[in-house]
C-alpha positions as CSV (number, residue, x, y, z in Angstrom):
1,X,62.8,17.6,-56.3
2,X,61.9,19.3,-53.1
3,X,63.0,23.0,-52.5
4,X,64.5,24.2,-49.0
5,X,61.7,25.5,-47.8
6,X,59.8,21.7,-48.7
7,X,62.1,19.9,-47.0
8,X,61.7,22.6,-43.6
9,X,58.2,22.0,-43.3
10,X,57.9,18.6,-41.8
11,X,59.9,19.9,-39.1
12,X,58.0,23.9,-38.7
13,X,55.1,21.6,-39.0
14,X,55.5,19.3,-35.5
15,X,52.5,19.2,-33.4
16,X,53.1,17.8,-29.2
17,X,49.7,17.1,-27.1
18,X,49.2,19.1,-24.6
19,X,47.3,18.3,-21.4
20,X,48.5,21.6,-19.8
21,X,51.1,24.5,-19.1
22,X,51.0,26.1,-15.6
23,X,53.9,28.0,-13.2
24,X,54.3,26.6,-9.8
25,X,56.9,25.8,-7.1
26,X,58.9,22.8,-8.4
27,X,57.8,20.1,-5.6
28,X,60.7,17.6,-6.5
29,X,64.3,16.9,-7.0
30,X,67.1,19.8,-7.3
31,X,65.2,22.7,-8.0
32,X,62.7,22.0,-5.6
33,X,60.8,25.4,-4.3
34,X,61.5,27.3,-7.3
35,X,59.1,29.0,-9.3
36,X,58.9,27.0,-12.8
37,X,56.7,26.5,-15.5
38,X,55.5,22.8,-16.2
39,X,54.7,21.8,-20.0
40,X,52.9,18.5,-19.3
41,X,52.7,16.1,-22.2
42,X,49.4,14.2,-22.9
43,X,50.1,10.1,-22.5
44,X,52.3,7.3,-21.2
45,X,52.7,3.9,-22.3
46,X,52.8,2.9,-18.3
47,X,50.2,2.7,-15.7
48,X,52.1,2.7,-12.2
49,X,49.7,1.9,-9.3
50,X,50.6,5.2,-7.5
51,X,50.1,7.8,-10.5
52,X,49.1,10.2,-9.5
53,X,48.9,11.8,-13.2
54,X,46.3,9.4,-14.7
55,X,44.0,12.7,-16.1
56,X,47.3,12.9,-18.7
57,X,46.7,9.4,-20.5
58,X,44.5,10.7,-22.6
59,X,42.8,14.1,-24.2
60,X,45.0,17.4,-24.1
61,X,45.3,19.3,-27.1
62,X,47.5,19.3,-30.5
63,X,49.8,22.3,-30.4
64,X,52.8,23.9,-32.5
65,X,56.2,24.5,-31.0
66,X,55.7,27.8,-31.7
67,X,52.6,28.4,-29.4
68,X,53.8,26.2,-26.7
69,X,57.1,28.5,-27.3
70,X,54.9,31.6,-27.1
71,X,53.0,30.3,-24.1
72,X,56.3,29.1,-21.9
73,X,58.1,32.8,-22.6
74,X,55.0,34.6,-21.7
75,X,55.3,33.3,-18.1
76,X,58.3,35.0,-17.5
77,X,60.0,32.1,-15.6
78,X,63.9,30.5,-16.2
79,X,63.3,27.2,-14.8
80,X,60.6,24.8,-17.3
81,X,60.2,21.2,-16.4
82,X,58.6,19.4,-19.4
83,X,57.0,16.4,-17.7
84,X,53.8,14.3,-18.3
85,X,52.3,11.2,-18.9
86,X,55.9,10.0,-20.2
87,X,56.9,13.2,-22.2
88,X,59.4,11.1,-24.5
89,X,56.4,9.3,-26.2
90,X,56.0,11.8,-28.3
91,X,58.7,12.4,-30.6
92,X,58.7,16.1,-30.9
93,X,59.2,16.4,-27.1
94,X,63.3,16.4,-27.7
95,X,62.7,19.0,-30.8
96,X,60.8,21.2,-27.8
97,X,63.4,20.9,-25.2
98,X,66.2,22.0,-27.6
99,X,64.2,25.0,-28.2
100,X,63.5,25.8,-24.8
101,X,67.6,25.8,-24.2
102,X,68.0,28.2,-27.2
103,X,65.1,30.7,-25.8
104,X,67.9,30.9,-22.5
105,X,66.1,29.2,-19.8
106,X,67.1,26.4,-17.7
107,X,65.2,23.0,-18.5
108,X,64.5,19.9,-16.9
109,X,62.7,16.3,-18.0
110,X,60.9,14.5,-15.9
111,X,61.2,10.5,-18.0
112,X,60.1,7.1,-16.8
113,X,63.2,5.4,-17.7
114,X,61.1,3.1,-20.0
115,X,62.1,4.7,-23.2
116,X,65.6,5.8,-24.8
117,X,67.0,9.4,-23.6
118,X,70.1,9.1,-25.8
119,X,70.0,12.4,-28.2
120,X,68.2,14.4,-25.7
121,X,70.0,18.0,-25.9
122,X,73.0,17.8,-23.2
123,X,71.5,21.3,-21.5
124,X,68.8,19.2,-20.6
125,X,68.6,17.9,-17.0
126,X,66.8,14.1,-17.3
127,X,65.1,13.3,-14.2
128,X,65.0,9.6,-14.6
129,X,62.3,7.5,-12.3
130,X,63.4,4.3,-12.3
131,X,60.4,1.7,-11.3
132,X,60.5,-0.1,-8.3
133,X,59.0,-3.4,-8.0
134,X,55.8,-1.7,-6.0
135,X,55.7,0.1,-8.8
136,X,53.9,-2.9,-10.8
137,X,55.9,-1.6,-14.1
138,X,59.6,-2.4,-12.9
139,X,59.9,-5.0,-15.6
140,X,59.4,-1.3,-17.9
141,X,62.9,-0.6,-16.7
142,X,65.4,0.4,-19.8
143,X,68.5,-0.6,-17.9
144,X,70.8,0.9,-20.9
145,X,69.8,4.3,-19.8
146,X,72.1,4.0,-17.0
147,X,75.2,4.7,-18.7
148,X,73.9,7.7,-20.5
149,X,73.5,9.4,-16.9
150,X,75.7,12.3,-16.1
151,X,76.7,14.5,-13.3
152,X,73.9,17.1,-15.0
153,X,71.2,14.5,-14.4
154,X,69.3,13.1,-11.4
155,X,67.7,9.4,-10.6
156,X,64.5,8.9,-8.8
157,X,63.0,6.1,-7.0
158,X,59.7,6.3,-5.4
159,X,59.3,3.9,-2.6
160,X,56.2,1.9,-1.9
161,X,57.6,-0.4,1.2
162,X,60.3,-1.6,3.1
163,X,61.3,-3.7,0.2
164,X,61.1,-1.2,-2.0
165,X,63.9,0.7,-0.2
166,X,66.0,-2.6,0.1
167,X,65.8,-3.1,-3.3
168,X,66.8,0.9,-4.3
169,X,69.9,0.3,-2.2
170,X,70.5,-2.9,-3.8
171,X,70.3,-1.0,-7.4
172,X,71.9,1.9,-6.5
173,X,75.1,0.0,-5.5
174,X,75.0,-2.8,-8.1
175,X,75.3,0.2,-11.2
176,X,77.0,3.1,-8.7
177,X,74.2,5.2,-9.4
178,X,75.3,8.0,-7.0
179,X,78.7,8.3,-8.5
180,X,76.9,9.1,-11.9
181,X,74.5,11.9,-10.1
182,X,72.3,12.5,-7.7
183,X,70.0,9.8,-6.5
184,X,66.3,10.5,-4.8
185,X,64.2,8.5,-3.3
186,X,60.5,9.7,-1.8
187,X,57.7,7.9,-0.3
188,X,54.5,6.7,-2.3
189,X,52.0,9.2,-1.0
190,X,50.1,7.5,1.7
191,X,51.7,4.2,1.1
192,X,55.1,4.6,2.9
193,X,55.1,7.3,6.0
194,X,57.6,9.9,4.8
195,X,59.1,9.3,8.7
196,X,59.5,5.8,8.4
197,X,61.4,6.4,4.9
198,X,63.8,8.3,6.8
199,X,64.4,5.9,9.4
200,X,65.2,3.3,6.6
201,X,68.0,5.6,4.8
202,X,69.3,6.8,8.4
203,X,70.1,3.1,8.8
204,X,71.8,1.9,5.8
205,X,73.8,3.9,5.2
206,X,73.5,4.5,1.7
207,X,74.5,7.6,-0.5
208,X,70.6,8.4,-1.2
209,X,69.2,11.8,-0.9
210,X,65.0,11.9,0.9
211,X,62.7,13.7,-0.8
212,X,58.6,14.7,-0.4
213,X,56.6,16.1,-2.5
214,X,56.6,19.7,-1.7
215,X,53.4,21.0,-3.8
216,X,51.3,17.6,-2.2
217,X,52.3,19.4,0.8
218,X,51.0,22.7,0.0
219,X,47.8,21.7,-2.4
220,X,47.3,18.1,-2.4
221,X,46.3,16.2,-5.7
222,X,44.6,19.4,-7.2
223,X,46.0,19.5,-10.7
224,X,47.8,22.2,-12.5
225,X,49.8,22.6,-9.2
């Protein structure tokens, strides 16, 4: 029979791809323009037509907790978004951000929506991106997810025309997203005129909250920003 110390080792022993770690401004959602350090996670089972992420599919490099620990501290930062690819594809990603909460710093996920988030640690905030039909992965959707939402978490949609936004308005009242949390919605880069986006939410009405990408505004598509 396995000793203690037997039985541990799976567990000492997991191993996340990495495509990078790097401390920027936060360019999104609650926290955006603070400093925070981004663990990105290598691969995603989806291939939106706006990714702008696409160098994460593949590559990275196989890493302990421990380092990635090691690395994240060394930064000296509170806020860590762990984002990717789809960081949730990997199955040590929710072993990670349970760590991260122990070490005392304030965490966030950036998730698809395409794959559970139940038995995520509750300190987590999930930043969910639910596809919209411009999207070309909507039918990726993991409506259950909904439910799971609370006021700790936040909704994203990112808008690639005018019927994108009807149909985020549609979604947002047909589950009552904004009475689970906060609800985003941002322009596709170059696809939807953050101005015009505004115009649209100005006139219906609805409990949305605009967002831009802040670090597209101050560095473009370079990565590690």
């Amino acid at each position: 029979m396995n000793n203690a110390a037997e039985i541990q080792r799976p567990q000492l022993d997991v191993r996340l791809r990495i495509t990078e770690v790097f401390r920027s401004l936060q360019g999104e959602a609650a926290t955006a323009g603070l400093p925070t350090v981004f663990v990105r996670l290598t691969g995603c089972p989806l291939r939106c037509q706006y990714c702008d992420t696409a160098y994460a599919f593949t590559g990275g490099q196989s890493r302990t907790l421990d380092d990635i620990m090691t690395e994240v501290v060394g930064l000296d930062t509170q806020h860590v978004c762990v984002t990717g690819g789809e960081p949730l594809a990997q199955p040590g990603c929710r072993r990670l951000l349970t760590m991260l909460c122990d070490a005392g710093l304030s965490v966030s996920l950036e998730t698809s929506g395409a794959i559970d988030i139940s038995g995520i640690d509750p300190r987590v905030s999930r930043v969910v991106d639910i596809k919209t039909p411009g999207s070309e992965e909507m039918a990726r959707n993991l409506w259950e997810n909904i439910e799971l939402l609370t006021a700790h978490d936040q909704v994203k949609f990112v808008v690639c025309s005018r019927e994108d936004f009807d149909w985020v308005v549609e979604t947002e009242a047909r589950y009552g997203l904004s009475a689970r949390c906060e609800v985003w919605v941002s322009p596709s880069f170059e696809q939807v005129a953050p101005t015009a986006l505004a115009e649209w939410l100005l006139a219906s009405g609805a409990p949305l909250r605009m967002q831009t990408q802040l670090h597209k505004a101050l560095w473009g598509d370079a990565p590690g920003r």
